[in-house]
C-alpha positions in Angstrom: 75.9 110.1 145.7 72.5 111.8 145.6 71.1 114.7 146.4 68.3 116.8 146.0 67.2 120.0 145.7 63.1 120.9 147.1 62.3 124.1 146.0 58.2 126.2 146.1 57.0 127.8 142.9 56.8 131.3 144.7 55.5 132.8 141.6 52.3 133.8 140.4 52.4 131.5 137.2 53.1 127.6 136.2 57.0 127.4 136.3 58.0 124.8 133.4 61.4 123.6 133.4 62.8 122.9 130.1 65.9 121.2 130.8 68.4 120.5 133.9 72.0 120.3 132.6 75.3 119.5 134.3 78.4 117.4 133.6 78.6 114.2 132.0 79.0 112.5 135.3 75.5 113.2 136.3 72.1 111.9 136.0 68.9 114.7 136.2 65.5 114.1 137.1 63.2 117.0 137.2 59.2 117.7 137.0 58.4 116.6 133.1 54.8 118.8 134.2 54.7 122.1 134.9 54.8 123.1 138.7 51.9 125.2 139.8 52.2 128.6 141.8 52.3 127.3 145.5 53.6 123.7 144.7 56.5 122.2 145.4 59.1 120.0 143.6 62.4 118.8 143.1 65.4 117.8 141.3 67.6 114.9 142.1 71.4 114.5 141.0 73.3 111.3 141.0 76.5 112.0 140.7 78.7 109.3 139.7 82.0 109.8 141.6 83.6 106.0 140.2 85.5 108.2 137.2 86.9 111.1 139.1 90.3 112.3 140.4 90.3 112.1 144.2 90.0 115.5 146.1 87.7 118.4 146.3 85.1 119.0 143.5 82.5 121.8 143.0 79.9 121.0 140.6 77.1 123.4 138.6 73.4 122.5 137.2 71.8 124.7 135.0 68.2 125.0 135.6 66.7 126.2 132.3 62.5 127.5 133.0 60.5 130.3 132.2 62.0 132.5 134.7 63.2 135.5 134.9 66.8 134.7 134.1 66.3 132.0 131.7 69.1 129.9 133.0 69.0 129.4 137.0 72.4 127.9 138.9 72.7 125.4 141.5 75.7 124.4 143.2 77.1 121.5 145.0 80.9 120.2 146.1 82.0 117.1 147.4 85.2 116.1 148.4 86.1 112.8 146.7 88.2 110.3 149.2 89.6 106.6 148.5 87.5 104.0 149.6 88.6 101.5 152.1 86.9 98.8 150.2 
């Protein structure tokens, strides 16, 4: 599964993220370059879901910039079903 989240730099400085954490069933991609104020970006999970129990999951990235917190959450869930493959 893959998702991603599109967000603006609404502030009035270059927002450089440092590092976009989460479990070890995830991969990250994020802007390597900091965003200007007015741009856009985005960050794109892929969640691997071949190792996990079946049922309902909620999962958390840590966003880690120079904003104002440091550390900045986002959240996702997904329930996890057999396949009928």
């Amino acid at each position: 599964m893959v998702l991603e989240y599109h967000f603006t730099n609404t502030g009035n400085k270059e927002l450089d993220i440092e590092l976009v954490t989460a479990c070890k069933c995830t991969q990250l991609d994020w802007p390597r370059k900091p965003v200007s104020p007015g741009s856009r970006g985005v960050i794109t999970v892929e969640y691997d879901t071949s190792t996990e129990p079946l049922g309902f999951r909620e999962k958390t990235i840590d966003i880690i910039a120079n904003t104002n917190p440091i550390v900045v959450e986002a959240k996702f869930s997904i329930t996890i079903v057999k396949s009928d493959e």
